[in-house]
LOTORTI-938727 format. One line per 10 residues: number of its first residue (from 1); their letters; for each residue x, y, z of C-alpha. Coordinates in pm, 1 decimal. Each point is the difference from the previous one (the first is absolute). Layout:
BEGIN
NUM) a) X:Y:Z | ...
# end
This chain:
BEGIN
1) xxxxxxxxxx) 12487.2:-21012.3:1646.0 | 26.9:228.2:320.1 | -188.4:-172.9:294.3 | -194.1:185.1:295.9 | 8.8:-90.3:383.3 | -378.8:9.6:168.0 | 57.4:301.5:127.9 | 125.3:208.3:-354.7 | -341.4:-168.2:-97.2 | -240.1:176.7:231.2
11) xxxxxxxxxx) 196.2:357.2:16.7 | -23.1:23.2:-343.8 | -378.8:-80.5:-32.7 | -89.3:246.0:269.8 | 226.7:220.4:-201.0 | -220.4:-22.8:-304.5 | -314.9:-33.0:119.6 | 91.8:383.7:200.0 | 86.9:91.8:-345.7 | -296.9:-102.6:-117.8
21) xxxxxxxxxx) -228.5:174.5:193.1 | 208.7:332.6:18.0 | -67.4:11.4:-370.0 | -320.9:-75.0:24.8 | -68.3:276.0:187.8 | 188.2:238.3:-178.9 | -193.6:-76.6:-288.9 | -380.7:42.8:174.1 | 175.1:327.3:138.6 | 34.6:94.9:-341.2
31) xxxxxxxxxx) -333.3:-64.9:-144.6 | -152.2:158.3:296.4 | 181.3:311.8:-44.0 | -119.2:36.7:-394.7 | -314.6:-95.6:88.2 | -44.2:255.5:339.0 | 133.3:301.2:-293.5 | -244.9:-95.0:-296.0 | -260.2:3.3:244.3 | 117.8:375.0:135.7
41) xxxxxxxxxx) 36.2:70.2:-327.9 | -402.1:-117.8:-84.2 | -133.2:181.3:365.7 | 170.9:333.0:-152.0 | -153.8:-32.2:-366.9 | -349.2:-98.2:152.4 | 60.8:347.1:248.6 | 64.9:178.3:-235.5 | -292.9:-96.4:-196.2 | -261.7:54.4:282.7
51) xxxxxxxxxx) 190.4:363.5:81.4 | -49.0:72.7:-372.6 | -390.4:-98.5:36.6 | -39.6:204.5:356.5 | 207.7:278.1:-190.9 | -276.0:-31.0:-281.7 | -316.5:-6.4:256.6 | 139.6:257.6:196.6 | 51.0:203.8:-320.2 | -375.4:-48.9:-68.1
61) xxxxxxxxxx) -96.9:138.7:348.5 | 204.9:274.4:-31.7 | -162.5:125.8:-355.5 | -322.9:-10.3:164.7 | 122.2:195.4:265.0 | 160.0:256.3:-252.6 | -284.4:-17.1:-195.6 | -211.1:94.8:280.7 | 276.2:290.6:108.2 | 1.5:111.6:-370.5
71) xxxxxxxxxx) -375.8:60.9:19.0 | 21.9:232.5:358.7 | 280.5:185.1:-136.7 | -197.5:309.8:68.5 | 0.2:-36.7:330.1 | 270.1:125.0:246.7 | 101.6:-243.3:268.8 | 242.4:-97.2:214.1 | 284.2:-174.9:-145.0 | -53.1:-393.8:41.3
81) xxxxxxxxxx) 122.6:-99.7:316.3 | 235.8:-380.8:24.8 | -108.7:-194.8:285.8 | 234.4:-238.1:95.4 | -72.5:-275.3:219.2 | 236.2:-308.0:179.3 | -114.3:-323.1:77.6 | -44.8:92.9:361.8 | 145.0:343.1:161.7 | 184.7:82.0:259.9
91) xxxxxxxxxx) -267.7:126.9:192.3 | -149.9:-363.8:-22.0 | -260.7:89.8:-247.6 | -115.5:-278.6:-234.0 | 55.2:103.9:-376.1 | -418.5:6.9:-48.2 | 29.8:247.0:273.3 | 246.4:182.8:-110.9 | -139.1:44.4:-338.8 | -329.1:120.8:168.7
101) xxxxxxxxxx) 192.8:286.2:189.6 | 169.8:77.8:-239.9 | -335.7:47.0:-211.0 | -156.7:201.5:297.2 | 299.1:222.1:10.8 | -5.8:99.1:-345.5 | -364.0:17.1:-70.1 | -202.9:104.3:281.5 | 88.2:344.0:3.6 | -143.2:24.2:-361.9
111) xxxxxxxxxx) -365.2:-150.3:82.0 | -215.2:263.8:124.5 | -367.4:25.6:208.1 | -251.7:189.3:-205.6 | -348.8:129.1:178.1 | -258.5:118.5:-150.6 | -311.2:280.7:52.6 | -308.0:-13.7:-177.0 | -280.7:226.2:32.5 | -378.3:-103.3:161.4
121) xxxxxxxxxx) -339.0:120.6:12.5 | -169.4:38.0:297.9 | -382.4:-1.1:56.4 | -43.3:344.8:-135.4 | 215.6:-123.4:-313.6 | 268.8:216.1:141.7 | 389.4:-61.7:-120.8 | 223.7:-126.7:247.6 | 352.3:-127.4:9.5 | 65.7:-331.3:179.8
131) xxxxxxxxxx) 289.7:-299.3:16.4 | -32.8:-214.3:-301.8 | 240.3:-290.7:-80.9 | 318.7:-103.0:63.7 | 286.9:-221.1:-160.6 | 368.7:15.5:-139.5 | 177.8:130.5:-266.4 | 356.4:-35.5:-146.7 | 247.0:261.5:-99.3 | 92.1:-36.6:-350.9
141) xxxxxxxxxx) 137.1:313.8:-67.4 | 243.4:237.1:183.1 | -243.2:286.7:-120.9 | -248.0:-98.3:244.4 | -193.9:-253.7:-223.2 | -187.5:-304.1:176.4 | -180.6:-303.3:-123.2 | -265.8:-130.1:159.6 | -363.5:-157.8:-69.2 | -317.3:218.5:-106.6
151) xxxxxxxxxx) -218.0:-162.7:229.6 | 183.8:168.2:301.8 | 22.4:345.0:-168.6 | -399.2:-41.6:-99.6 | -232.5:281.9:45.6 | 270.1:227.3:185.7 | 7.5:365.7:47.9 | 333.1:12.2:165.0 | 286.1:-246.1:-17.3 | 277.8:-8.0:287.7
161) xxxxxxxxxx) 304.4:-197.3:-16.0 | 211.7:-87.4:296.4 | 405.7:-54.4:-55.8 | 220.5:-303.3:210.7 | 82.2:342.3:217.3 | -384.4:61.4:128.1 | 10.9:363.2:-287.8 | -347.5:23.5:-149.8 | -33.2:185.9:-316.9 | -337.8:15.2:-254.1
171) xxxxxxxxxx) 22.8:-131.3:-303.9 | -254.7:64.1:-307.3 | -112.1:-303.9:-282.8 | 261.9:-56.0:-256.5 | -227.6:-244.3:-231.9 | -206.9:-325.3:77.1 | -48.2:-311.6:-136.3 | -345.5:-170.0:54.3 | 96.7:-312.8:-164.1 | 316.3:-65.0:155.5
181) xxxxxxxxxx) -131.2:154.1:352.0 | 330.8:193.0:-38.8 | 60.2:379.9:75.9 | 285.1:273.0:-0.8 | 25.1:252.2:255.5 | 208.9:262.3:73.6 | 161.4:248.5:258.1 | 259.7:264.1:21.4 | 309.3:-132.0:211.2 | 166.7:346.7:184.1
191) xxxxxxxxxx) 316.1:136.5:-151.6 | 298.2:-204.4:74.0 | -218.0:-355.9:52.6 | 133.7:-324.2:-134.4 | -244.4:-239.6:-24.4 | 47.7:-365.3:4.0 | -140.6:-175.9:-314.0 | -105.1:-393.3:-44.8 | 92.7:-83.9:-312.6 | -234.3:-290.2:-248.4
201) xxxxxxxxxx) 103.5:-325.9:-78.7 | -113.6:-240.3:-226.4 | -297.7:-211.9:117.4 | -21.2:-210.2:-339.1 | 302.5:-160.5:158.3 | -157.9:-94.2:316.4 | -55.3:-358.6:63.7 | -279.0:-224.0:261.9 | 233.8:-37.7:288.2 | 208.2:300.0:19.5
211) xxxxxxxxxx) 21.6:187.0:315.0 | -134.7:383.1:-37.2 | -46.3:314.1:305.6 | -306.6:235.3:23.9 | 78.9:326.8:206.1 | -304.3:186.8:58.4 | -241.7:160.7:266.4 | -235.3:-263.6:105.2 | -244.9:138.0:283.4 | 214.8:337.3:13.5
221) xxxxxxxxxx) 311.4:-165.4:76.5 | 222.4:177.0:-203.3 | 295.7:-199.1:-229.2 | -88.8:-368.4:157.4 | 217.5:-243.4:-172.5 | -201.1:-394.2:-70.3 | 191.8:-252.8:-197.0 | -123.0:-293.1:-225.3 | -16.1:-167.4:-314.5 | -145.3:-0.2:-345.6
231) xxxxxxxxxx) -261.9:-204.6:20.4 | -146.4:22.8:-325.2 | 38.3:229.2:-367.8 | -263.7:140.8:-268.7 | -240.7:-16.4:231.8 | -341.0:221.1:-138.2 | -133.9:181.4:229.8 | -339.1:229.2:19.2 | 124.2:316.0:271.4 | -269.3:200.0:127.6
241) xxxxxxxxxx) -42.0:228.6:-309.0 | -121.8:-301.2:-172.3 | 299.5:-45.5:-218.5 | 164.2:-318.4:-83.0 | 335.5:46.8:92.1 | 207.8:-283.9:-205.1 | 368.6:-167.9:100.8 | -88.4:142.5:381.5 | 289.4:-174.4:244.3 | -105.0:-183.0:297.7
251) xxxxxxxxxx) 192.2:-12.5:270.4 | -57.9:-119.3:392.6 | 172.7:289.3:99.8 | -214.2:112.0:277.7 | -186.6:332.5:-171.3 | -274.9:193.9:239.4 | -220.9:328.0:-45.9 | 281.9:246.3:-11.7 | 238.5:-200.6:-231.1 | -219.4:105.8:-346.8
261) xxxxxxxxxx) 245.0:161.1:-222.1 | 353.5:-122.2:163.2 | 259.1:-169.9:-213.0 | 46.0:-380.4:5.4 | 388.9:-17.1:-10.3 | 214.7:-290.0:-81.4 | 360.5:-110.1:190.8 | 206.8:282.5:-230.9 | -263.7:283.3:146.3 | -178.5:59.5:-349.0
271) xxxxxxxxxx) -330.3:39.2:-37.2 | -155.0:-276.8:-174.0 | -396.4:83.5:84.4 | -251.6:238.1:166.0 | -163.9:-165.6:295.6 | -392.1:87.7:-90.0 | -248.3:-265.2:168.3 | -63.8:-303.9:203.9 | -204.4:-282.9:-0.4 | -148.7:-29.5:377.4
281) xxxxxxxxxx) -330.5:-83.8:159.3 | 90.4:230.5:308.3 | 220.6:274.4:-193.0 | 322.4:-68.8:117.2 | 268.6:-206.8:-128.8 | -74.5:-338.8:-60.7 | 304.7:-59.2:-241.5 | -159.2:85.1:-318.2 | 109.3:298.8:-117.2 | 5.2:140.8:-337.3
291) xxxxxxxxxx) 270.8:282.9:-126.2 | -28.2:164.8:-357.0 | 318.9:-100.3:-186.1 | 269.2:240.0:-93.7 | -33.5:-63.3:-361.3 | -296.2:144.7:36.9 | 43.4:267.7:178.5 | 315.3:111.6:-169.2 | -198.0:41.6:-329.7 | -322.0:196.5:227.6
301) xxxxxxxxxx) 249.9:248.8:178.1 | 161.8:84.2:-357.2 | -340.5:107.5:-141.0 | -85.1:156.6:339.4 | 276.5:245.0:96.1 | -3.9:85.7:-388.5 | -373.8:0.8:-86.3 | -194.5:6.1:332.9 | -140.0:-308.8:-137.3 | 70.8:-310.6:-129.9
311) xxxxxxxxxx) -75.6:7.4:-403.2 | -107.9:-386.9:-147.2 | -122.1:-85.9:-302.1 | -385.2:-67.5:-22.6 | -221.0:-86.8:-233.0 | -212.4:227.4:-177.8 | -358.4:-89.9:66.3 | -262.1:38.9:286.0 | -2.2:-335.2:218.9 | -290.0:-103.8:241.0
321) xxxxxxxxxx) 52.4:-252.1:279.3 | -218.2:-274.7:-104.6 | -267.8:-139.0:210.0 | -285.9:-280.6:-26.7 | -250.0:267.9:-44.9 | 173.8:137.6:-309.5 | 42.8:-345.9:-124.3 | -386.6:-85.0:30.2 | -143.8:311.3:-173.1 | 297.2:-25.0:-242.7
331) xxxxxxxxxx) -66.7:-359.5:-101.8 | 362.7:-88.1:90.9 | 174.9:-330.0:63.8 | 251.5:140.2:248.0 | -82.7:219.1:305.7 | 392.1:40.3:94.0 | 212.0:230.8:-186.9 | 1.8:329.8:-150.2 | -233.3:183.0:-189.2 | 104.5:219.9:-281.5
341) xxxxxxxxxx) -268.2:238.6:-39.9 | 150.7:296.7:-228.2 | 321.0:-17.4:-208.8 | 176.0:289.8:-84.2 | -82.0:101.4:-364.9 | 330.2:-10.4:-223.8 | 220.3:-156.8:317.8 | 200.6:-270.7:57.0 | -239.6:-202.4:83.9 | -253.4:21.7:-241.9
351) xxxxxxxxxx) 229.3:-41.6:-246.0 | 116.4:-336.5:162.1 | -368.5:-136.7:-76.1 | -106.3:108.4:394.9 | -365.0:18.3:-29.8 | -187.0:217.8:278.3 | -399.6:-7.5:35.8 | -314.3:140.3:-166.6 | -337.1:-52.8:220.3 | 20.4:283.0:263.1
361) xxxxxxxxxx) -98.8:-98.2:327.1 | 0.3:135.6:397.6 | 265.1:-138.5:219.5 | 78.1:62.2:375.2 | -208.9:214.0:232.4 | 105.9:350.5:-184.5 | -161.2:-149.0:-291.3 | 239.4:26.7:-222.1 | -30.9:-71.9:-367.6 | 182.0:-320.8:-124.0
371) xxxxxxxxxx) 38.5:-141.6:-321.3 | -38.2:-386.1:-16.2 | 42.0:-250.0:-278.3 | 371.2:7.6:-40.4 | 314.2:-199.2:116.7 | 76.2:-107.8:292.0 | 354.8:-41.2:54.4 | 102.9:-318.0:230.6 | 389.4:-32.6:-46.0 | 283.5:270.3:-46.0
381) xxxxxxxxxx) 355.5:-171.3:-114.7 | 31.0:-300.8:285.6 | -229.1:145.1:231.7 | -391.1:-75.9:74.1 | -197.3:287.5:-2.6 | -326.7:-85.9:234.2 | -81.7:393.6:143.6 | 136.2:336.3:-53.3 | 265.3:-45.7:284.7 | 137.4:-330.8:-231.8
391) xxxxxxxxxx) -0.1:267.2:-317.9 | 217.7:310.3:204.5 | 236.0:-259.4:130.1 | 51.7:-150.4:-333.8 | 86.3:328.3:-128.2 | 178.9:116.5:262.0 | 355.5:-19.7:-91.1 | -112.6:92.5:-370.1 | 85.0:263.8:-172.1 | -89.2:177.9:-276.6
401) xxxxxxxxxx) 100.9:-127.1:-390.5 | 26.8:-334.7:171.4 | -215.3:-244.8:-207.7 | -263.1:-259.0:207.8 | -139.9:-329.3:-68.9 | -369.7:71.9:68.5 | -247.1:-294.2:24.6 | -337.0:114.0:-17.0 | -342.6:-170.6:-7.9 | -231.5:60.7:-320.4
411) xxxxxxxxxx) -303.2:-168.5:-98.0 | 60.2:-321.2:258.4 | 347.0:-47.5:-158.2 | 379.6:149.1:99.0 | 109.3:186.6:-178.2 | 425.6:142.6:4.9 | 87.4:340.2:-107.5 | 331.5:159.1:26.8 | -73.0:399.7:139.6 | 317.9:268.3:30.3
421) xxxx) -63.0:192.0:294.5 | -2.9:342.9:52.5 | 50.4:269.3:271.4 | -260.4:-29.8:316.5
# end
């Protein structure tokens, strides 16, 4: 047996205990390293997975958008302009700034200031021409077609509209839609013009939150930019015609007098709405504004430029606001709703089991003949039907062949009926 001195002793414990350790760490090394790549390889798997699902969502935005492009193919714009925005510039702008210049830039020389003249009566019921309204409009077509609202177009004899370069030309009624409060005018750009276009975008995409820009005229100040949000979607909303105007936007982008008829654009300079009204005590801006959406208006300018009007399906009987004074001589349950008094004989509707009225009567202060005794219709598909402004807006993106769920009141019971419209 070999024998060790002290010293041999401790050199070769601290010998193996180094040796020890060294492999010890070696080993933890190891592990680490397969742990740090199955964990790379997890990140990139789970990466790719949410790309995949942006890749889908963004693919779902962009058939909207081509959707909405495939149904203004008629018109002829302006190619869509890329706007490309850093993080912060090197002029120091922020990248919400940026994106807001950038809108400006391409947009405001396509919004336009319309003015109106109307004709008066003096005391001697002589004609006279004098200033009527004012608001905006938006070029949607290089041929010198503009959107804008009928209220600021309303009762006018003469329509000017003034370009980004201070030009004024006239411009004559294209087609208007009362129950959309949308219209189409027109003027003849000179030879050798290019106008700038906005193009639409797709407001069934928009979501509570998302940041939007009206350009418009408030107060005669022509193109003023505001920014905001969306602060709210499907809004209905009764405009001054009387219409209920459903899925309205609302935004707190400041809108004034002046901004009627402008576009409501998002961050990519599309025109996602029609800024039409406010909600104020005072008339100005008090962050509730209200802008027709595109989807809308994309299917009204269609009908418009081709038809002068906008063609819906309707129903094909004679409908009477109801009223508690109809309901009292008629013996009625219900005083809200609408009154069918005639039904067209061998129509639609008469074949659907619509039944109109009987017992002529005088109604309104022309004394017109009415007939009472028949249904009174209180629902259309989804949608209540309490007055006549409940029944147009229910039928206003209708159109004819499409088939109805009517609900109707008979005999103090409801009554459902399924009525194929026909052309208004």
């Amino acid at each position: 047996m070999k024998l060790y001195s002290h010293a041999q002793l401790i050199k070769t414990t601290v010998i193996c205990v180094v040796a020890a350790v060294l492999l010890t760490a070696a080993i933890c090394v190891n592990i680490s390293k397969k742990k740090a790549s199955e964990e790379a390889v997890a990140s990139t798997d789970a990466s790719a997975a949410e790309i995949k699902e942006i890749s889908g969502a963004g693919a779902a935005v962009a058939a909207g958008t081509a959707t909405i492009e495939s149904s203004v193919s008629f018109l002829e714009q302006n190619p869509a302009s890329i706007i490309s925005v850093a993080g912060s510039t090197s002029s120091g702008y922020t990248q919400e700034e940026a994106q807001n210049i950038n809108v400006y830039a391409l947009c405001n020389e396509a919004v336009v200031n319309i003015n109106t003249q109307v004709t008066a009566y003096d005391w001697f019921l002589q004609p006279y021409v004098q200033d009527g309204g004012s608001g905006s409009g938006s070029i949607i077509d290089k041929r010198g077609y503009i959107l804008t609202n009928v209220h600021v177009i309303a009762d006018a004899t003469k329509i000017y509209v003034s370009l980004f370069d201070g030009t004024q030309y006239e411009a004559e009624v294209v087609g208007t839609d009362l129950d959309s409060d949308l219209a189409v005018i027109k003027f003849t750009p000179p030879s050798g013009m290019e106008l700038k276009t906005i193009a639409f975008g797709d407001s069934s995409a928009l979501k509570v939150g998302q940041r939007v820009i009206a350009i418009g005229n408030p107060f005669g100040l022509e193109r003023t930019m505001t920014t905001g949000i969306v602060s709210g979607l499907g809004r209905p909303i009764q405009n001054s015609n009387n219409r209920i105007i459903r899925d309205m936007v609302q935004t707190d982008a400041a809108i004034n007098p002046g901004n009627s008829g402008g576009p409501l654009l998002d961050t990519n300079g599309k025109m996602i709405g029609i800024n039409t009204m406010i909600q104020s005590s005072s008339g100005s801006s008090a962050g509730v504004g209200f802008a027709v959406p595109s989807t809308t208006a994309v299917r009204v300018v269609a009908d418009l430029i081709k038809y002068g009007k906008v063609h819906r399906g309707t129903i094909d009987a004679t409908v009477i606001q109801m009223s508690r004074r109809i309901a009292q001589y008629a013996g009625l349950d219900i005083s809200n709703g609408v009154l069918i008094s005639e039904v067209v004989r061998g129509g639609n509707a008469e074949a659907a089991g619509l039944r109109g009225g009987s017992e002529a009567a005088y109604y309104g202060s022309r004394r017109d003949i009415i007939y009472i005794g028949g249904d009174v219709i209180t629902q259309i598909d989804d949608i209540a039907v309490t007055s006549l402004a409940d029944y147009y807006s229910a039928l206003e993106s209708k159109k004819a062949g499409d088939v109805v769920t009517v609900v109707v009141r008979r005999n103090r019971k409801n009554v459902t009926l399924k009525i194929k419209l026909v052309e208004s």
